[in-house]
N, C-alpha and C positions, 0 to 999 in steps of 0.2 A: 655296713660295708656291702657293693654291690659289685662282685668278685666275679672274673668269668677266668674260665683257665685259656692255655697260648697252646699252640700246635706246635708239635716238634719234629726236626726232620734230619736225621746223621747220616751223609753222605756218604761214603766212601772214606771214612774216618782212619790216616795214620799219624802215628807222632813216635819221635824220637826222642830222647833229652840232649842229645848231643850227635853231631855228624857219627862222631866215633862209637855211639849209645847203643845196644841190640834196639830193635822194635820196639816197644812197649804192648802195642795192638798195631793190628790193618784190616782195611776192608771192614769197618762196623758200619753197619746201614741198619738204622732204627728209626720208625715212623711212631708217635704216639696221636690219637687223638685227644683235644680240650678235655682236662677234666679229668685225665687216664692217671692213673699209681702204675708207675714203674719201679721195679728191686730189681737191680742188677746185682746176680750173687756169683760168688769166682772167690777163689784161694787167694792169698795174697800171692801179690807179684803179676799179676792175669791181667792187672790194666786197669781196675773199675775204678779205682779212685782218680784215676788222671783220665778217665774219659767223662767224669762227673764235674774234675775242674775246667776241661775244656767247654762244655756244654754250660757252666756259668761265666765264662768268659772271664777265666782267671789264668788261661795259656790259651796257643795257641797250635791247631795241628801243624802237621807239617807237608797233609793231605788230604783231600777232602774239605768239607764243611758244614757246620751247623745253622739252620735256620728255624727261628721262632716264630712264627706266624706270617712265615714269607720271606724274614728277613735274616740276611746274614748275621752270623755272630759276631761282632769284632771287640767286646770289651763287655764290662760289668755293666750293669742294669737295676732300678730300685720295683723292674718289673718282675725279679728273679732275685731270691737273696738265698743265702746256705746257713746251713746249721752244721757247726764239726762237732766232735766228739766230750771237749773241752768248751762250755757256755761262755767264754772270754766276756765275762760282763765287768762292769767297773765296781770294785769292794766296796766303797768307804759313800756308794751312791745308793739311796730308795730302790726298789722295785718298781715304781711311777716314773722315776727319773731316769732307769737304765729302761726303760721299755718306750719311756717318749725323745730320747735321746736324738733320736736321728729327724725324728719334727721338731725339735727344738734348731737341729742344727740348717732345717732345710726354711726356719725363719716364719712356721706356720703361728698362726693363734694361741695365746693361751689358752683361750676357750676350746677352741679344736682341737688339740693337745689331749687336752683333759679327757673329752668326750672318746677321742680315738684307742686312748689307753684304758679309758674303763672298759670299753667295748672289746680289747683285745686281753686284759686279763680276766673279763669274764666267761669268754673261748677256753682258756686255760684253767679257766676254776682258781684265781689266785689273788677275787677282789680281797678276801681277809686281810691277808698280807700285801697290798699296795704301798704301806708305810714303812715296811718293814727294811733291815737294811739286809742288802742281798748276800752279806757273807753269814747271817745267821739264820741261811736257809738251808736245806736238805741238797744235795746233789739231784733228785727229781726236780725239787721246787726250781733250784739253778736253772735247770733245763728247762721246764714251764714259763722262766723268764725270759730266754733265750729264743724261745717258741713264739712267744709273745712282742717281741721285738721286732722278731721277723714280719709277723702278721699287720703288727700296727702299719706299716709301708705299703698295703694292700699288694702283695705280689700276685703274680699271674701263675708263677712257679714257684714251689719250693724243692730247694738239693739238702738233700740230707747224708752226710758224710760218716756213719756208722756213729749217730750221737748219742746212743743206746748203752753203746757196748760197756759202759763203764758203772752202768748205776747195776744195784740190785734185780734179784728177777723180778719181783713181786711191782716195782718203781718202772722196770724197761715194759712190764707188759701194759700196765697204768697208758705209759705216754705211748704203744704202741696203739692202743685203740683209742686214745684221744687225736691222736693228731691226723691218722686217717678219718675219725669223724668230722674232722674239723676242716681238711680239704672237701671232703665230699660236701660238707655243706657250704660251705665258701664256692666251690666247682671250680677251685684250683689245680696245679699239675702237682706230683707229688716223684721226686725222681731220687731213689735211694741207693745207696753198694751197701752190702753186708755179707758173711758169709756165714749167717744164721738163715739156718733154714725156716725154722719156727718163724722167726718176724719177717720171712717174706712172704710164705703161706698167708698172716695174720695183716698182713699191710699193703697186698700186690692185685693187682690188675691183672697185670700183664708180669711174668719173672724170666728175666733174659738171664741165661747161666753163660759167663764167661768163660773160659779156660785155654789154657796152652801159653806159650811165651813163642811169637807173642799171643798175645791175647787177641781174641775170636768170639763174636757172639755165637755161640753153638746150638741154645736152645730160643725158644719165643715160645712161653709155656701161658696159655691164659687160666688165669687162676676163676674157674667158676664157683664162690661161695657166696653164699646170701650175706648181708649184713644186720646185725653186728655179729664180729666172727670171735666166736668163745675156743677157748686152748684147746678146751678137752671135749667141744661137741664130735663126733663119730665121723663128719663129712671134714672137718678140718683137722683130724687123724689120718685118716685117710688119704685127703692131698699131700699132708705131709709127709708119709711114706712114699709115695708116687713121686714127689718132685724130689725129695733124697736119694731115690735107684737113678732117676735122671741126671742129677747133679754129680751122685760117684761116678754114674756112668763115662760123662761128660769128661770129668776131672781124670779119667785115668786112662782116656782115648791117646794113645801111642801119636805121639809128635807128627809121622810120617802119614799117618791114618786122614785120608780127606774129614775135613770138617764142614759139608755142606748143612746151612743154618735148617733145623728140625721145629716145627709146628707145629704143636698140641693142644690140648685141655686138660686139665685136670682140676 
């Protein structure tokens, strides 16, 4: 696969769900460069999951807007695909068959099929089990499948919808430093919401902390750590405390209180 990641650019970003709806967010302006891991981390209710599904083009604002490499958003993309919380793969089908699914359905080769899926379950570490059927896999492995699905479409972007949150730690930290390895080698986008500090420290570039209702990008923290980034190394201790003073801080800033967007390192 020869992968390059897409520029991204969030305008003057507002949305409502309804005339009658509060806010959800306003005013988010976020620039990444190709290639960049973004964690957008915020409480729930702060907005990040509905500004993650705007930015894959599964809504739309109701101000502002989003552009990919120049171009406006206006709908889903096989250049940008998500991964939610839940691997929605099909039970009674292979790990082969639910990871080449969508080249099946897009009428590509058998032969390129095949090649494209070994290639992306061996990203995933999961050629053993290619035959295997996916409901008598691990909830990690599920995910690994899901991961894999995604990749076989060569995207430019991956959105990741807090797809962690539900497996073990021992499983979430596994897929935390695989699948940042696997952007950074690809030189894919990587755009996540969570409101784990840990797995943004362990997964982030760049970590936008949202907060308020509405919601408000308030921090733009670049996470400076070498790779590969281990749990318990001393400098990923230490950003991790740093970006949790920031984050409470953030989260408990008085409604009335200006929110002008803040710019660091740590």
């Amino acid at each position: 696969m020869a992968i390059r990641g897409i520029s991204i650019e969030m305008d003057n970003l507002t949305h409502r769900y309804t005339a009658q709806s509060p806010l959800t967010f306003e005013s988010v302006n976020v620039e990444a460069a190709p290639g960049e891991s973004l964690v957008i981390i915020g409480r729930s209710g702060c907005g990040k999951s509905t500004l993650l599904h705007i930015l894959a083009g599964l809504l739309e604002p109701n101000g502002g807007s989003v552009k990919l490499d120049g171009k406006k958003v206006e709908g889903t993309s096989p250049r940008w695909v998500m991964m939610f919380q839940a691997p929605h793969l099909f039970p009674w089908m292979t790990v082969t068959s639910n990871v080449g699914i969508g080249l099946k359905f897009a009428n590509w080769p058998k032969k390129k099929i095949r090649e494209r899926v070994g290639y992306a379950l061996s990203l995933v570490s999961l050629e053993e089990f290619a035959d295997n059927n996916v409901q008598d896999l691990s909830g990690g492995q599920q995910q690994r499948v899901a991961l894999a699905r995604s990749l076989v479409m060569e995207p430019e972007m991956l959105l990741l919808d807090e797809p962690f949150s539900a497996l073990d730690a021992f499983t979430r930290a596994s897929l935390q430093h695989d699948v940042r390895s696997i952007a950074k080698e690809l030189g894919i986008n990587l755009v996540m919401v969570t409101h784990d500090i840990d797995e943004a420290v362990l997964m982030a570039d760049r970590a936008l902390i949202m907060a308020g209702q509405p919601g408000k990008i308030m921090h733009d923290i670049e996470v400076d750590l070498p790779d590969p980034r281990e749990r318990n190394d001393p400098q990923v201790r230490a950003s991790r405390v740093e970006l949790m003073k920031i984050f409470h801080d953030a989260a408990n800033t008085p409604q009335e209180s200006p929110s002008e967007l803040v710019i660091t390192t740590i």
